[in-house]
N, CA, C and O of each residue as an XYZ file, in Angstrom:
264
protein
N     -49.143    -52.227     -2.601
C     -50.215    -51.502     -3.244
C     -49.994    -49.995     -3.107
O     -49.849    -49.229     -4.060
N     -49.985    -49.657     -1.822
C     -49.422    -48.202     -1.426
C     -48.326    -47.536     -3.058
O     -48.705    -46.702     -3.880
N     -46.896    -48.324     -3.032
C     -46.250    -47.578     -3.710
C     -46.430    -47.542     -5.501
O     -45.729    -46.898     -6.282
N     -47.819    -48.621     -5.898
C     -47.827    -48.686     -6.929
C     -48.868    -47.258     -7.261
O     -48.859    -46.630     -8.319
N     -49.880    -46.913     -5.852
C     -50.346    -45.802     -6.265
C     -49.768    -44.808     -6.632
O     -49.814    -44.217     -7.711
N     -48.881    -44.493     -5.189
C     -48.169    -43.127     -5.270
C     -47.306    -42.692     -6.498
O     -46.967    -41.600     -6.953
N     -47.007    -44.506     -6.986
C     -46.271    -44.410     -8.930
C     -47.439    -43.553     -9.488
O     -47.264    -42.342     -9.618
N     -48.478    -44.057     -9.782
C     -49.724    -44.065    -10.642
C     -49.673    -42.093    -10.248
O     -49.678    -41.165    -11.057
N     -49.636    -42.058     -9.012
C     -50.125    -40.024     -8.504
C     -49.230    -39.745     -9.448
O     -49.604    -39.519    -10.599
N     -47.395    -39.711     -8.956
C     -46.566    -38.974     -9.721
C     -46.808    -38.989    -10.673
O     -47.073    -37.862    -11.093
N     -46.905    -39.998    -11.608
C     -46.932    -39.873    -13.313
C     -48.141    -39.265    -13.493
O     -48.005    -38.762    -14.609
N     -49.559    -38.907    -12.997
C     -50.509    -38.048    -13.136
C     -49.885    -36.900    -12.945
O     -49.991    -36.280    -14.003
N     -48.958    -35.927    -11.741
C     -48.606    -34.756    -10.977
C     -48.000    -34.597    -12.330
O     -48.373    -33.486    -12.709
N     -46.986    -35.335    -13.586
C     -45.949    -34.854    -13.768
C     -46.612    -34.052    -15.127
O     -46.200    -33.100    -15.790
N     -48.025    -35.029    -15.232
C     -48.336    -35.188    -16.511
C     -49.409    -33.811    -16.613
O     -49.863    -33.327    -17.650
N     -49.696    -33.273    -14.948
C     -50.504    -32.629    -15.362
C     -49.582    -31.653    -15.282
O     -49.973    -30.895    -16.169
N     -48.378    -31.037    -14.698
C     -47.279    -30.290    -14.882
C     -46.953    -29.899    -16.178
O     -46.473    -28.783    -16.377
N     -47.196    -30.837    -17.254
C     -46.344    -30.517    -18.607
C     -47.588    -29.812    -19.086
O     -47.590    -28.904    -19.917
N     -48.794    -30.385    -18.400
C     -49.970    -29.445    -19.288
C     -50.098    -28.431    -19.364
O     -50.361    -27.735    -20.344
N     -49.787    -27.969    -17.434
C     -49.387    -26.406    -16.925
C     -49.026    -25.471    -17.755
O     -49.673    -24.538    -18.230
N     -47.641    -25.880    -17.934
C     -46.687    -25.653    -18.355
C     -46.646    -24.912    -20.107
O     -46.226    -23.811    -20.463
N     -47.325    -26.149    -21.002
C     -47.558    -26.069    -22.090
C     -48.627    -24.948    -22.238
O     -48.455    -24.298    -23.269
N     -49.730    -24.531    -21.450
C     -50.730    -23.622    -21.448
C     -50.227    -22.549    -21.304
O     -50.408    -21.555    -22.007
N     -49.337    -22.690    -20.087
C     -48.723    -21.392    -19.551
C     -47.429    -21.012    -20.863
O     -48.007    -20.053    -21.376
N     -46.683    -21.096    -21.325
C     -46.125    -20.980    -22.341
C     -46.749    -20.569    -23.377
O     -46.261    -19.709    -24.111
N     -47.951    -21.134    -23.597
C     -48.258    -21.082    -24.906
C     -49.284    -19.276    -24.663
O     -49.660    -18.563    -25.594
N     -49.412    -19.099    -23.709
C     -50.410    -17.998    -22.906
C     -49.055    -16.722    -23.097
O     -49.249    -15.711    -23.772
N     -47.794    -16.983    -22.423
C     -46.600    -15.860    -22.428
C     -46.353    -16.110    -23.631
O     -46.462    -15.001    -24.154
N     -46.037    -16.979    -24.589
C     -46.001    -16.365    -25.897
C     -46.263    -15.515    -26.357
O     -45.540    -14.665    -26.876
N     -47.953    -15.588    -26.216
C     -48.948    -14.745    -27.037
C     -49.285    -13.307    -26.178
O     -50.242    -12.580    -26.444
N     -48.255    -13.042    -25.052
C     -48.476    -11.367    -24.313
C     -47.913    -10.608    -25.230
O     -47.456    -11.307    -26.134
N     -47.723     -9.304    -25.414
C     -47.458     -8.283    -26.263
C     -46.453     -8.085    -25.100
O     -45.589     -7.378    -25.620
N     -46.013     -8.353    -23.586
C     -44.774     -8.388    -23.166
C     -43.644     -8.987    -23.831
O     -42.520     -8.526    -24.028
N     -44.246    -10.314    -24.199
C     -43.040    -11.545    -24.231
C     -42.696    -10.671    -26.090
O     -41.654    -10.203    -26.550
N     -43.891    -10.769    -26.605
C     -43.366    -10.619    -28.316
C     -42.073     -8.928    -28.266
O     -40.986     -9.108    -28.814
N     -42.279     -7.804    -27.762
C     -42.090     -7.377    -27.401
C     -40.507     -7.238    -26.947
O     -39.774     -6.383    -27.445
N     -40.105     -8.091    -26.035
C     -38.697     -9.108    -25.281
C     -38.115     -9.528    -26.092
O     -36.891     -9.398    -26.107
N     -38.899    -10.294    -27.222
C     -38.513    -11.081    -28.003
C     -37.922    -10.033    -29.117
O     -36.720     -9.970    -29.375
N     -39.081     -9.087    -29.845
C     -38.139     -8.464    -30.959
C     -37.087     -7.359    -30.717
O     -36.609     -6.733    -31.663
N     -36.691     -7.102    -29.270
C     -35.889     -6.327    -28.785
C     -34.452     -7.313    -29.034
O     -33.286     -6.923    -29.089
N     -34.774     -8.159    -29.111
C     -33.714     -8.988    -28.385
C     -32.981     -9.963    -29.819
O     -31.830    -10.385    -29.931
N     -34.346    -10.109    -30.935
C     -34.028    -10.447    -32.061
C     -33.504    -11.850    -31.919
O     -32.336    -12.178    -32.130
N     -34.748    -12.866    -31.437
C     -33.812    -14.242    -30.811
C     -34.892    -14.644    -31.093
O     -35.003    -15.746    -30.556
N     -36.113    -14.303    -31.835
C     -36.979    -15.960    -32.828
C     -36.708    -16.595    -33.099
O     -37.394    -17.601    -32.916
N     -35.366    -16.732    -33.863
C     -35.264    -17.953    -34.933
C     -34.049    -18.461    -34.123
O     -33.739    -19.622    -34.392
N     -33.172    -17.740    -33.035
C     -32.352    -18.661    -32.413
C     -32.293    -19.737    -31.220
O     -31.328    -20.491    -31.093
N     -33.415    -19.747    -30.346
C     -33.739    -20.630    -29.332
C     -35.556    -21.432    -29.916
O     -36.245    -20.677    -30.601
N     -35.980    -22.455    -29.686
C     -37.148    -22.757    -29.465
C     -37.872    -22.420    -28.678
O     -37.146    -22.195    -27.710
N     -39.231    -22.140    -28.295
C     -40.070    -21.329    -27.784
C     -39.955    -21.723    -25.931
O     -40.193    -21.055    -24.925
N     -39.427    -23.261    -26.178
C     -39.249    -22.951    -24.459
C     -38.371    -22.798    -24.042
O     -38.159    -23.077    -22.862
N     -37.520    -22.310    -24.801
C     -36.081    -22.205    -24.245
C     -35.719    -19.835    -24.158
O     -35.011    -19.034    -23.546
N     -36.836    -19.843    -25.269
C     -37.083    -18.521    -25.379
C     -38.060    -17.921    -24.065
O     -37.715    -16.888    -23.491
N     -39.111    -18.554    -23.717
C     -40.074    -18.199    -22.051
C     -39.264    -18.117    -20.981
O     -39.027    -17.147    -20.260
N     -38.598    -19.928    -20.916
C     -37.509    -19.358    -20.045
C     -36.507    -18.254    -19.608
O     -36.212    -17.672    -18.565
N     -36.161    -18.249    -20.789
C     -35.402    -16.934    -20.510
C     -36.228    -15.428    -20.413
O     -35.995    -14.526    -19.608
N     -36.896    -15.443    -21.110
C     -37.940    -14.220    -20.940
C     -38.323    -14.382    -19.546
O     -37.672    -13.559    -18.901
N     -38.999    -14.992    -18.863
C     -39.525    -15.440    -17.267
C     -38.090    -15.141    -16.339
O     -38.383    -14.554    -15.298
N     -36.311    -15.465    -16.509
C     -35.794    -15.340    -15.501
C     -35.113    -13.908    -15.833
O     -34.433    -13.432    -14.924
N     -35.198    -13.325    -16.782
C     -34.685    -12.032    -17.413
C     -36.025    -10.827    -16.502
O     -35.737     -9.800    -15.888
N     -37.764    -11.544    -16.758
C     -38.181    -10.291    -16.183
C     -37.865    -10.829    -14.454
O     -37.519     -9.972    -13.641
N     -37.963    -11.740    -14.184
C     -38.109    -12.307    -12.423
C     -36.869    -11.404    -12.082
O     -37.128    -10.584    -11.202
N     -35.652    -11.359    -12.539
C     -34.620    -10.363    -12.175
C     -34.265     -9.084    -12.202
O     -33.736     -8.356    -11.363
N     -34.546     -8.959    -13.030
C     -35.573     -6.997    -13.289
C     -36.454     -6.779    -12.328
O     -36.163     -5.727    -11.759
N     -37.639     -7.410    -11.763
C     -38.529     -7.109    -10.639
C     -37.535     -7.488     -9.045
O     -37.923     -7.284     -7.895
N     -36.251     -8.056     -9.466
C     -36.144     -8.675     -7.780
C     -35.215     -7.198     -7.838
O     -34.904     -6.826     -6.707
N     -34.697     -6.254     -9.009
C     -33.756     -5.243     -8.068
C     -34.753     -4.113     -8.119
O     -34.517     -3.054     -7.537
């Protein structure tokens, strides 16, 4: 019984992760940072939008770590 819960938690944890995720994305989209990143960089139409955050998110995280 135990491990059928802890199934049942993860697939809730993962599910509420993608929700996170999807909010939070859909939230840095819409900053006048990210659009901003984006038309500097001229990469709308070449990555999909989460492949575009990502990189926007480890591009500024590395700019703030120097």
């Amino acid at each position: 019984m135990y491990m059928a819960n802890s199934t049942i938690a993860s697939q809730d944890g993962k599910e509420q992760d993608q929700e996170i995720w999807f909010s939070l994305r859909i939230a840095i989209a819409k900053s006048s940072g990210f659009q901003s990143w984006q038309q500097e960089r001229n990469i709308s139409n070449t990555l999909d939008l989460d492949q575009q955050v990502q990189r926007y998110l480890k591009e500024t995280l590395e700019t703030l770590a120097y």
